[in-house]
C-alpha positions in Angstrom: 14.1 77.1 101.6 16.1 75.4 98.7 16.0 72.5 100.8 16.9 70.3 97.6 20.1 72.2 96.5 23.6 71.0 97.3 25.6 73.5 97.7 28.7 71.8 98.4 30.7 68.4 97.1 32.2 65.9 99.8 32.3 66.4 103.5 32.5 69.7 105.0 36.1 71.2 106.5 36.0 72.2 110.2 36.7 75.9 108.6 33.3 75.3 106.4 31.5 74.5 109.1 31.7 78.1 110.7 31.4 80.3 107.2 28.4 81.5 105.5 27.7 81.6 102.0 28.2 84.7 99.7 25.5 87.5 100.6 24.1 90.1 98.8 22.0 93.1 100.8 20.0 94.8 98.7 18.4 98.1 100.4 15.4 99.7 99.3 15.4 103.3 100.7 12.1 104.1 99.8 11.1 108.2 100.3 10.5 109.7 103.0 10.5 106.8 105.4 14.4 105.9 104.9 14.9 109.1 106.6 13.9 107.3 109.5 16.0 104.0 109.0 18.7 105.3 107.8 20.6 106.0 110.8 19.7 103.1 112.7 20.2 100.6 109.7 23.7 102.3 109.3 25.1 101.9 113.1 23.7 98.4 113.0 25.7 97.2 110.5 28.8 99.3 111.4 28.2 97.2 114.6 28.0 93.8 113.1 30.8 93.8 110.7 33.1 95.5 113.8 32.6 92.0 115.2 32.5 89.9 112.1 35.7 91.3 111.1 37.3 91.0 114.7 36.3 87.1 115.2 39.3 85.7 115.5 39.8 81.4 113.9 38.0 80.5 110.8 36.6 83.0 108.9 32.6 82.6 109.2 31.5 85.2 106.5 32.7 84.6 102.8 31.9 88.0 100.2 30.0 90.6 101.1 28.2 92.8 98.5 25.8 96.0 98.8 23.6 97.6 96.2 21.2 100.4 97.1 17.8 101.0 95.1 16.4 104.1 95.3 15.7 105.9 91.5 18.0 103.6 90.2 20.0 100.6 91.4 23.5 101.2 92.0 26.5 99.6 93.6 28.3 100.7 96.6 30.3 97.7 97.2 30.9 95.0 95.0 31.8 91.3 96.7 34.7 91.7 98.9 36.1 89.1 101.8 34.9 90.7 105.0 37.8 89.4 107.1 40.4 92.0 106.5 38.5 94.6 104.9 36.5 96.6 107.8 37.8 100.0 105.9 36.1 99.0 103.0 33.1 98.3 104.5 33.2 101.5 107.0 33.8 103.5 103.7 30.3 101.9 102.4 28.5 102.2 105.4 29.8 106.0 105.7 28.2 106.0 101.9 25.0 104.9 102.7 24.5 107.3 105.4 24.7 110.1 102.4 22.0 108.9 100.3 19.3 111.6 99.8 16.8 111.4 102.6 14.1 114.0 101.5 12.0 114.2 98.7 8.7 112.9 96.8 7.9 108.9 96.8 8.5 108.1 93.6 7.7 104.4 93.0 10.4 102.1 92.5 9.6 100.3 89.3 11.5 97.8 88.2 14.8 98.9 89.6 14.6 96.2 92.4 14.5 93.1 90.2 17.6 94.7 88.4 19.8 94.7 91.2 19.5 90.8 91.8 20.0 90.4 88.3 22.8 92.9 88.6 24.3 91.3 91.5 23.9 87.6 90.8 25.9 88.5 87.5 28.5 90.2 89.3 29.3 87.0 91.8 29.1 84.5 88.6 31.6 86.5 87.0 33.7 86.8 90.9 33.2 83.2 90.9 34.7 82.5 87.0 37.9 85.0 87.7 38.6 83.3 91.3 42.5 82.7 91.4 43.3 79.0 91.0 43.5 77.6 94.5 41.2 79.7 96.3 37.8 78.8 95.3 34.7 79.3 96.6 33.4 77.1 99.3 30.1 77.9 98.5 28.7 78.0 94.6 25.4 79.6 95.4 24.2 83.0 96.9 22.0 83.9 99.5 20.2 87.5 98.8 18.3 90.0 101.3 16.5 92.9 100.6 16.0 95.4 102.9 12.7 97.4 103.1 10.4 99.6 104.3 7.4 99.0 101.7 4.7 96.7 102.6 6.7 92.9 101.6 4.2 91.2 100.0 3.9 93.7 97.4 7.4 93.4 97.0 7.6 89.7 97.0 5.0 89.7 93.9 7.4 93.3 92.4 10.1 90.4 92.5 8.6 87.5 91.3 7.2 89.0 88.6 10.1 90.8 87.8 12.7 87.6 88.0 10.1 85.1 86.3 12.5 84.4 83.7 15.5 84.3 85.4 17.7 81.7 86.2 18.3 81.9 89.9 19.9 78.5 89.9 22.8 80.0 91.8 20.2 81.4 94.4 20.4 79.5 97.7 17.9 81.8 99.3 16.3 85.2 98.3 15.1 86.7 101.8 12.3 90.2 101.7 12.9 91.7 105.3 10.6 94.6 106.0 11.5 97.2 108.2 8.3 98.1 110.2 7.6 100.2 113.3 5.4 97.7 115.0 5.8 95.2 117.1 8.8 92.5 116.6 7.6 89.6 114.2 9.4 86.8 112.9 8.2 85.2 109.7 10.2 82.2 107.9 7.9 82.8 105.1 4.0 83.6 104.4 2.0 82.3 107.0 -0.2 79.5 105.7 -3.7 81.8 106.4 -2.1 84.3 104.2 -0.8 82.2 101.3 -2.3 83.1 98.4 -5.0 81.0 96.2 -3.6 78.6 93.5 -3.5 81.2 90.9 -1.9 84.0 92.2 1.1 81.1 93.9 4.7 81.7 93.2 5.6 81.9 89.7 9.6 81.8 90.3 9.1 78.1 91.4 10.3 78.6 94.7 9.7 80.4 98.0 10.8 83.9 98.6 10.8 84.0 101.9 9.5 87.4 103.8 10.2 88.9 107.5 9.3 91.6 109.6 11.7 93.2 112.1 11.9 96.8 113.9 13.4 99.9 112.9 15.2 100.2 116.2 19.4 99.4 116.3 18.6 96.4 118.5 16.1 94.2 116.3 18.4 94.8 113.1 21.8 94.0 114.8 19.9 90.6 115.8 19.1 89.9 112.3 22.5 90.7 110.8 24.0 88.1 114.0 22.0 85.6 112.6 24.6 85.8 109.9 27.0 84.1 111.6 24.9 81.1 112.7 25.9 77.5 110.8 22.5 77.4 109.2 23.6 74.6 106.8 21.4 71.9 105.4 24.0 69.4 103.8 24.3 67.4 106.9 22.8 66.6 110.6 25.4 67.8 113.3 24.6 65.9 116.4 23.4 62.3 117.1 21.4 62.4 120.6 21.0 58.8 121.3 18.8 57.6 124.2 17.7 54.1 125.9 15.6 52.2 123.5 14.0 50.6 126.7 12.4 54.3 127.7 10.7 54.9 123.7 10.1 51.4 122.7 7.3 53.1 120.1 10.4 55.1 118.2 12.5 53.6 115.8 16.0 52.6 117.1 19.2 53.0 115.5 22.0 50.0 115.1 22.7 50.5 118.4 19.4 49.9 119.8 19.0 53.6 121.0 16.8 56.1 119.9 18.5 58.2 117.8 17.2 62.7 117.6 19.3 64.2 114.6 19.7 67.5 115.7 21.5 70.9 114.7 23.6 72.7 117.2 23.8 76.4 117.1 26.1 79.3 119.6 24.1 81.0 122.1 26.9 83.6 122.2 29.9 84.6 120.8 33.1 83.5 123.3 35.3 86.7 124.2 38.0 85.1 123.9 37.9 85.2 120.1 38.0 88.8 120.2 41.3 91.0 120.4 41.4 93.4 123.7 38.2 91.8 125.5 38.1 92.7 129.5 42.1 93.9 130.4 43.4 92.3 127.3 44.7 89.0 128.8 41.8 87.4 130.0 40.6 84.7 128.1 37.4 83.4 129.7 37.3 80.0 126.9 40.2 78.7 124.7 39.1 79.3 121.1 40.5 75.2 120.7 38.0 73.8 123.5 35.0 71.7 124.0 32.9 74.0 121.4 35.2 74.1 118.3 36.0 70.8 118.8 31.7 69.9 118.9 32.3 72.0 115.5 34.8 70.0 114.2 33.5 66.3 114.9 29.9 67.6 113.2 31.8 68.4 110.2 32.9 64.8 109.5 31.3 62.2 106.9 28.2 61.0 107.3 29.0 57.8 108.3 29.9 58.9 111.8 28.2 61.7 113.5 29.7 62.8 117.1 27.1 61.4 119.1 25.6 62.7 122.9 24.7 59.1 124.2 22.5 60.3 127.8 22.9 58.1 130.7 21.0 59.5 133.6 17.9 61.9 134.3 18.6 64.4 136.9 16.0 66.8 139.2 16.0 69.8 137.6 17.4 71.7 140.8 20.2 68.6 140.9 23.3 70.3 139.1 25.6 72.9 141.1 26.1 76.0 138.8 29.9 75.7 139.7 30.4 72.4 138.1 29.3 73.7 134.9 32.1 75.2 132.6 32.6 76.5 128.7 30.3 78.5 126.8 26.9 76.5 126.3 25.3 75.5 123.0 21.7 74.9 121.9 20.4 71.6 120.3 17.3 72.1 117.7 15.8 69.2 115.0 17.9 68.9 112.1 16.8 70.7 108.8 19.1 68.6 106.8 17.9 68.1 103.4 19.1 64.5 102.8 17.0 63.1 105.1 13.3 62.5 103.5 10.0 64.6 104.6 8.8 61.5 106.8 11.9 61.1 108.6 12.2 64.8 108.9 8.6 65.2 110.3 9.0 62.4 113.0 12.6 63.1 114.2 10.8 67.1 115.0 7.8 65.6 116.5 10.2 63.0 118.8 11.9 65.9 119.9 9.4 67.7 120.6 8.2 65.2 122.5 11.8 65.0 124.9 11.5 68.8 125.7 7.4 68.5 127.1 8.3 65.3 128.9 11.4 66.9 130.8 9.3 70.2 131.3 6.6 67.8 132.8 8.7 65.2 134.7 11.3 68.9 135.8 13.8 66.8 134.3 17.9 67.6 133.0 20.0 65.0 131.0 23.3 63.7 131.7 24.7 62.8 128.1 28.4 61.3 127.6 30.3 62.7 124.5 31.5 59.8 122.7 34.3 61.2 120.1 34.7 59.6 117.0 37.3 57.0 116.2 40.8 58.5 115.4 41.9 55.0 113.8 43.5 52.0 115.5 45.2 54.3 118.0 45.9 52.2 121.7 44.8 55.5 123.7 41.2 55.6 124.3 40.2 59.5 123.9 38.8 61.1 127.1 35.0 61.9 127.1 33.4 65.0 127.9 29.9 65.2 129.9 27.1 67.5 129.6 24.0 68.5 131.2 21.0 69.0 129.0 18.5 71.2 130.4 14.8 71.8 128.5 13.2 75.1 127.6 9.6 76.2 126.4 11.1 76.8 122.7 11.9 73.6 121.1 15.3 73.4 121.6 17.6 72.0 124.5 20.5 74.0 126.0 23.5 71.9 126.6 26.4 72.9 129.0 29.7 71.3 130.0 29.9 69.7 133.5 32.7 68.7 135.3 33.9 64.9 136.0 35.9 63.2 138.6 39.5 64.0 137.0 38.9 68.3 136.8 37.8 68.6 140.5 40.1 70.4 142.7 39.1 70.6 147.0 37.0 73.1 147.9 36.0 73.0 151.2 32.5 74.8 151.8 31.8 75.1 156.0 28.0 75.9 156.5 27.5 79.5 156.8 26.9 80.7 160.5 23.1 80.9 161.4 23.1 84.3 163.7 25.6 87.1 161.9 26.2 89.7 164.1 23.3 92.2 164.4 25.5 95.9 163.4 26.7 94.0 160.1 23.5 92.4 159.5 21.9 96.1 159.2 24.8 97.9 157.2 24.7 94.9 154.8 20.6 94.8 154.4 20.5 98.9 154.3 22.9 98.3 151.5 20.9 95.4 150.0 18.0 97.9 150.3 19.4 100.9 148.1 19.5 98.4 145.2 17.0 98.4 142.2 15.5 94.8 142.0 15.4 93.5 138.6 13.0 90.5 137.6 15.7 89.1 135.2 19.4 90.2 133.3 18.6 90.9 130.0 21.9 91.2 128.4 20.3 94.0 125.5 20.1 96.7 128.1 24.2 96.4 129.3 26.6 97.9 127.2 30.3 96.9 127.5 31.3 99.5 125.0 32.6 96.9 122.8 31.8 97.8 119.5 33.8 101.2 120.0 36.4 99.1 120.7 36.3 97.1 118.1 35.9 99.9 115.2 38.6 101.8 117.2 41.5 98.5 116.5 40.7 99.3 112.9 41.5 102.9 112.7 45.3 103.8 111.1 47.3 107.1 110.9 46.1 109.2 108.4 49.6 109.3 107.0 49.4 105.1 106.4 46.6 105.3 103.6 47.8 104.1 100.6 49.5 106.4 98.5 47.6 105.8 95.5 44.4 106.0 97.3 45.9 109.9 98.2 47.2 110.2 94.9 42.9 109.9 93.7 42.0 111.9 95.9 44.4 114.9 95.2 43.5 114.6 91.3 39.8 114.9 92.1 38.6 118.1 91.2 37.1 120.2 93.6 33.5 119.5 94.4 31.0 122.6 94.3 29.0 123.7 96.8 26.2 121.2 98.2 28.2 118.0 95.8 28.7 115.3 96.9 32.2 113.7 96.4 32.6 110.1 96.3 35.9 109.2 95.2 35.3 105.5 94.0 35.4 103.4 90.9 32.5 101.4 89.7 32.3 97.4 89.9 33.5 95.6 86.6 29.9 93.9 86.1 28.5 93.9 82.3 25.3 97.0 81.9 21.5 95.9 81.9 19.0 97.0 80.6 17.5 99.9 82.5 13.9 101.3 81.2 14.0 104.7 81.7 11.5 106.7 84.4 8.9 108.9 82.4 9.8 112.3 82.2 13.4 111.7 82.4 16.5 111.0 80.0 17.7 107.5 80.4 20.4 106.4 83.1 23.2 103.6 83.0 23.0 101.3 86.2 25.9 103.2 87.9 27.0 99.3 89.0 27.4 98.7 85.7 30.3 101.2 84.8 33.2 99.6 83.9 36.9 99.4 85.0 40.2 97.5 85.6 40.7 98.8 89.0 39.6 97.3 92.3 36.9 99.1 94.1 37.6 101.5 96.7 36.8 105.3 98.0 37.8 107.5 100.6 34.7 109.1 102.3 34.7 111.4 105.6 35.1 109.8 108.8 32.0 109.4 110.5 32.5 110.8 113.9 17.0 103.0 120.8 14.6 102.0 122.3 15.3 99.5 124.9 13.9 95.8 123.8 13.3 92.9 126.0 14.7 89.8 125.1 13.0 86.2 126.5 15.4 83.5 127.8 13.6 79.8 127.6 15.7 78.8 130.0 15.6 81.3 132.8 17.9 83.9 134.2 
């Protein structure tokens, strides 16, 4: 959505290309059900920021901020930079695990359209006292909000409760509901549940509304998808075929046809995380073929890296061992420059590549052609790829090796007749193994998030001595407080209207102060889901 709004000036930097805009997460915990979320919701994002704050090269989330709705909106963490601050966002996590699970459903009012108000306010105000030199790549903010009541009803609680808002500074405002049934992904209301004419979005835009499960698994995938390039401004990838194969398409300057696609990690290289396998094994330089795909889409318009594909190949023609690097996928471009008609075709021509391959059980050879460094008298070296299709629409390019990388390796044929004794001690052993279909890569764990949270744990005697100093002049709680330890954001009150029956609050986000946020909390000391690979195990 917000296909129309720029939210940048002038070509993007190879480090915007990785980062994400600002995000707010709003969560909704909704009695008696967050009793149930609570805990899974909690290790899912203690799990995602272990690695978003371990990635190592460009940072690819900007400012983080969390608000929690439950009688009242309140702030538990205003924006901070998530690189460097994994304490920070332990302590908020640690938080939200103490918010009071029991009790009677009280409805929420109109708490929830205060905390976007509340927290679009507080990142205008971090954007106006940004120190000179250090501003924001992104102007705009994308907002989620977590819940587990029904989303349409609170997709209409929020547009009628932000109808005179400005949410100019809004890239995207995102309902996810938390459900127990089965996994379903939703970009927005489905068009045989739109509603009529009269009852159609009064904010003037989309809010767009999701469904995922309220298992560790399904919410750790949505939270990855946070550190996906999902931007608009520009088309990454130029895939050029011959003209003489589609003479019914429209051909570029170079007489080829020309796909303008997006390209997108299918997983995050170890490599760019600190103590992976024995600590010294780096399966892919952090500087190879990838990042450097990352860095020639972020270039001008006027010259787009380009995959120019020279050959068809049998689908069972490419030797696994020639193949190298950490694959990426190609999908249509969503860039908003381009108009709707242009858009439409370039889906629909692409579309049309992955069924024909399917049919013919093609792959693609494709030639990187780097762009032009200048006048330079070295001609740069090209890399190849192999392009294989899938039943989704996307294509899955790998790197495969050329002529200069190949070292001898002599492969005999294998003898036909093995000796009978180890022929029966190896297939006994065969035989004691469970037979899986396919690897699904959600059901092995390598432990790695322990590991990760564990890099970020200091001496008790290296906290900050003024954080120690707090919490030594905190009086002592009584029995059954809570103590919290933290000082509010610096974000000017709203307007709160005032549950019947009961004296009038302040939005605890609202409380003022000259200090940076921070608290000291205690340390904190699913189902299996099936995961479908387009392109086969």
């Amino acid at each position: 959505m917000y296909h129309g709004r720029n939210t940048g000036k002038g070509p993007s930097t190879p480090t915007q290309i990785y980062q994400q805009p600002p995000r707010l997460l709003i969560v909704q915990t909704a009695l008696p059900s967050w009793a149930d979320i609570c805990s899974n919701l909690c290790e899912a994002l203690q799990n995602f920021f272990s690695l978003a704050c371990s990635l190592m090269g460009p940072s690819r989330m900007s400012l983080f901020s969390l608000y929690v709705v439950q009688n009242q909106h309140e702030c538990i963490l205003p924006f901070v930079q998530v690189k460097g601050n994994f304490a920070r966002l332990q302590a908020c996590i640690s938080e939200l695990r103490m918010f009071q699970r029991e009790g009677c459903f009280r409805p929420p009012g109109l708490c929830l359209h205060l905390a976007v108000q509340d927290g679009l306010q507080q990142f205008k105000q971090y954007s106006r006292h940004v120190t000179t030199g250090a501003s924001l790549s992104y102007t705009s903010l994308e907002i989620t909000v977590l819940t587990s009541l029904p989303g349409k009803e609170v997709v209409k609680q929020l547009e009628e409760g932000l109808k005179d808002t400005d949410l100019v500074r809004v890239r995207r405002l995102q309902v996810v509901e938390i459900t127990k049934g089965v996994l379903e992904y939703m970009d927005s209301v489905s068009p045989a549940e739109e509603p009529s004419s009269d009852e159609s979005s009064i904010l003037g835009t989309d809010i767009d509304l999701q469904t995922i499960d309220n298992d560790v698994v399904s919410m750790e995938i949505f939270f990855k998808a946070w550190l996906h390039n999902n931007g608009t401004d520009q088309e990454h990838i130029h895939l050029l075929l011959p003209s003489r194969c589609f003479s019914n398409i429209s051909r570029a300057r170079d007489d080829s046809m020309c796909l303008k696609c997006d390209l997108q990690e299918r997983l995050l290289s170890p490599s760019l995380l600190p103590g992976t396998a024995d600590g010294s094994l780096r399966m892919d330089d952090p500087k190879g073929d990838f990042s450097t795909l990352y860095q020639m889409a972020s270039q001008s318009s006027a010259s787009r890296y380009k995959l120019r594909v020279i050959k068809a190949l049998n689908s069972n023609g490419i030797c696994e061992s020639l193949t190298y690097g950490l694959p990426f996928i190609l999908r249509p471009t969503s860039c908003w420059q381009l108009d709707w008609d242009e858009l439409e075709t370039n889906q629909q021509n692409f579309h049309a590549l992955c069924h024909s391959l399917l049919k013919r059980e093609w792959l693609l050879l494709a030639k990187g052609e780097p762009l032009s460094g200048g006048h330079s008298l070295r001609q740069p070296a090209n890399t190849f790829y192999v392009i294989v299709p899938s039943r989704s629409p996307t294509l899955l390019v790998k790197a495969v090796a050329t002529r200069e990388l190949m070292l001898p390796s002599p492969f005999p044929l294998l003898p036909e007749n093995p000796p009978d004794d180890s022929l029966k001690i190896v297939e006994s052993v065969l035989d004691s193994l469970e037979l899986e279909p396919i690897y699904n890569p959600l059901q092995a764990w390598s432990h790695l998030y322990s590991h990760l949270s564990n890099t970020f744990i200091k001496p008790q005697d290296r906290l900050h001595p003024s954080w120690e100093s707090r919490a030594l002049r905190k009086r002592p709680c009584k029995a059954g407080q809570l103590q919290t330890n933290r000082v509010r954001a610096t974000v000017a009150p709203l307007p709160v209207i005032p549950t019947p029956g009961r004296a009038p609050q302040m939005p605890a986000a609202s409380k003022s102060s000259s200090e940076a946020l921070f608290w000291l909390s205690k340390e904190e000391v699913g189902e299996e889901k099936e995961e479908e690979y387009p392109w086969g195990p």
